[in-house]
C-alpha positions in Angstrom: 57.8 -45.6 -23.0 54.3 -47.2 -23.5 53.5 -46.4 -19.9 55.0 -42.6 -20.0 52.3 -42.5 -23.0 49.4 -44.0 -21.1 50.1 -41.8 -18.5 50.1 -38.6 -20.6 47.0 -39.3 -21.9 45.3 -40.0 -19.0 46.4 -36.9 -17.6 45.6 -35.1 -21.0 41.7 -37.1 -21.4 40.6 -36.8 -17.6 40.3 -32.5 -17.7 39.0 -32.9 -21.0 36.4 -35.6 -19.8 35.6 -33.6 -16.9 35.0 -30.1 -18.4 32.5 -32.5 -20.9 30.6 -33.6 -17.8 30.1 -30.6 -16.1 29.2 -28.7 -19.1 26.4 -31.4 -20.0 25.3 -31.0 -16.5 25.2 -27.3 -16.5 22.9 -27.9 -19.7 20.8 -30.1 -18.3 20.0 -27.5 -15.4 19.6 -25.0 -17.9 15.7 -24.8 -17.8 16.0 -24.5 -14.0 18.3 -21.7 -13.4 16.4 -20.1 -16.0 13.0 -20.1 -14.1 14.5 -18.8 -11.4 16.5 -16.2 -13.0 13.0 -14.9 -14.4 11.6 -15.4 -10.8 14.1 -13.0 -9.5 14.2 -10.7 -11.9 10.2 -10.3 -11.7 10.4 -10.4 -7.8 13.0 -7.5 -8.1 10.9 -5.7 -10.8 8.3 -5.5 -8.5 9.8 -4.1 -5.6 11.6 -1.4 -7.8 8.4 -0.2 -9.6 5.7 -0.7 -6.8 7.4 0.5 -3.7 7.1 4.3 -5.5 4.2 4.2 -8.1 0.7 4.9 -7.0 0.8 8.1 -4.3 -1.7 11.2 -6.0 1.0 13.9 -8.0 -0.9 16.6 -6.3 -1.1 17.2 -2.4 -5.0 17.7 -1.7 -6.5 15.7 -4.5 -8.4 12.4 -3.5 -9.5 11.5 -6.7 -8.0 8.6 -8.3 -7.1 4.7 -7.7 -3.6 3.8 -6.5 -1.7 0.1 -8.0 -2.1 -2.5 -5.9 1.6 -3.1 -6.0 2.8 -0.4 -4.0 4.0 0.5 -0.2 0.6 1.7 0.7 0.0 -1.1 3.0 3.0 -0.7 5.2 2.9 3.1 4.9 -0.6 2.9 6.6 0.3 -0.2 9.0 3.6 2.4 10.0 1.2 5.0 10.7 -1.2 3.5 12.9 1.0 1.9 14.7 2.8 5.1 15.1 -0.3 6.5 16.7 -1.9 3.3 18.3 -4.6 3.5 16.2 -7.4 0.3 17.3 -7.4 0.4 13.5 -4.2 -1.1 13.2 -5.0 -4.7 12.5 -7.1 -3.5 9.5 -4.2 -1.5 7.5 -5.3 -3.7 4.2 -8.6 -3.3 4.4 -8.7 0.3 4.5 -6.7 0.1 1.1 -9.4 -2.8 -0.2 -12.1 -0.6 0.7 -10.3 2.8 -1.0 -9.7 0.5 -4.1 -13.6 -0.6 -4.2 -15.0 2.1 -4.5 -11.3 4.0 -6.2 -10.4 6.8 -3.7 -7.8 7.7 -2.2 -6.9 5.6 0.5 -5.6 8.9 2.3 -8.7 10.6 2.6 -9.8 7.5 4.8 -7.0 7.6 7.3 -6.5 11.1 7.0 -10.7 11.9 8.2 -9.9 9.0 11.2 -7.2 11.3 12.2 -8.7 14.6 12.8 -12.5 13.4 13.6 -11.4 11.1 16.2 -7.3 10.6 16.4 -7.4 7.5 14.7 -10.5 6.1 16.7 -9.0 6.6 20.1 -11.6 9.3 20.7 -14.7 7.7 18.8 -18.2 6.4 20.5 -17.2 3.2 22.4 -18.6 0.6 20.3 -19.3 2.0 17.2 -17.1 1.6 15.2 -17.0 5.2 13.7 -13.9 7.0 13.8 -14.9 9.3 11.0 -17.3 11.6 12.5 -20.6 10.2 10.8 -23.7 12.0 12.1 -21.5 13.8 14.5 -20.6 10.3 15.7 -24.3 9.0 16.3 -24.1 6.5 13.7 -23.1 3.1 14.7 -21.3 0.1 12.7 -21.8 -3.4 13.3 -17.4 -3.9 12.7 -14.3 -2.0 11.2 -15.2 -3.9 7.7 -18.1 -3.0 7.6 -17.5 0.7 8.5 -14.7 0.8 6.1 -16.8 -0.2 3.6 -19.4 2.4 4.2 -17.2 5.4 4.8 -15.2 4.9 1.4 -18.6 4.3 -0.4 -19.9 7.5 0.9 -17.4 9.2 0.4 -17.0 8.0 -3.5 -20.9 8.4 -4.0 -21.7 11.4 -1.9 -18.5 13.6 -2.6 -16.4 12.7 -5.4 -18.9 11.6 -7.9 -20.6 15.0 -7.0 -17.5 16.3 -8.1 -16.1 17.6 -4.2 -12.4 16.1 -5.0 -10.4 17.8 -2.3 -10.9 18.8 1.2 -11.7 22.3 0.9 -14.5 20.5 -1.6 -15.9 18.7 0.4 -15.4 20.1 4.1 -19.0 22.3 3.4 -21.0 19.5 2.9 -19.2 17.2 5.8 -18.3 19.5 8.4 -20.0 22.4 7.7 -19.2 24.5 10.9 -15.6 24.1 10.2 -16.1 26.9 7.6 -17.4 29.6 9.3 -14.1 28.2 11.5 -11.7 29.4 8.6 -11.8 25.9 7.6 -9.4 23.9 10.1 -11.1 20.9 9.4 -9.4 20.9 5.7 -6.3 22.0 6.9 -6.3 19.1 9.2 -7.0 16.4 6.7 -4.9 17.9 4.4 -1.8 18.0 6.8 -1.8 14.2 7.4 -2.8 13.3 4.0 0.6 15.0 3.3 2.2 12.9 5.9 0.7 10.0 4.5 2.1 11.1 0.9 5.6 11.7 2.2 5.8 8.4 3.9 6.3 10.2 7.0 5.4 7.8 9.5 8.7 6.9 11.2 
């Protein structure tokens, strides 16, 4: 009879010993799973809210400064790539640069495209896909002509108030409007693309 009762509780106290480990073990680990909980839950946060924010709400318009957590990187890198742009490798500085000087990184692209199809067509060596000084005007790198090209188009266009192609096609590619203005229709028709995500 003693051993039946030995046995009993032995079978009885073991569970009950167990679940008391592994729920002081689950405590102890506590602070851990709950770092990474939060470090999921702010990864996923990200990806929900920045894939989406930032693009302009109104097709055309080039003022204003885009989140830095968004898809505008790979939307560019898609896009040159698409076209075999030299200015591939330098996706993220074109959104640096359009954050610098707080344009929209659109514009940039959008120019590249219809002055020179993405640089494929610019001056051998200098750097200038956007047309500058009907291409005369020579940059020492891309950097440095990103650089320039978003500052002069911040200071010389937009802070002068020339916010959207039709804007500021006069002053940058004058001939264009005696043309009927193709060369606003053009940079308004990728920076479309470029809004839609239509690179694929």
């Amino acid at each position: 009879m003693r051993k039946l009762l030995i046995i009993l509780l032995f079978l009885i106290a073991t569970p009950l010993t167990l679940a008391v480990s592994v729920f002081g073990l689950l405590q102890s680990q506590r602070p851990i799973l709950d770092q990474e909980i939060q470090v999921i839950t702010k990864t996923n946060s990200t990806v929900s809210t920045g894939l989406y924010a930032a693009l302009p709400s109104k097709i055309g318009q080039v003022l204003g400064v885009a989140s830095s957590a968004d898809a505008r990187p790979v939307i560019v890198r898609k896009y040159l790539e698409k076209h075999h742009s030299p200015l591939l490798p330098y996706s993220n500085e074109i959104i640096a640069a359009a954050d610098l000087y707080q344009i929209d990184y659109r514009l940039i692209v959008a120019i590249g495209q219809c002055e020179s199809n993405l640089c494929k067509k610019s001056p051998e060596g200098s750097f200038n896909c956007w047309g500058f000084e009907n291409g005369k005007t020579r940059f020492l790198s891309w950097e440095q002509a990103l650089n320039q090209v978003a500052k002069t188009l911040k200071e010389g266009y937009i802070d002068q108030g020339l916010t959207t192609p039709e804007e500021i096609m006069p002053k940058y590619a004058p001939p264009s409007v005696e043309k009927g203005g193709p060369w606003a229709k053009c940079v308004n028709q990728f920076m479309q693309t470029l809004e839609l995500g239509e690179v694929d």
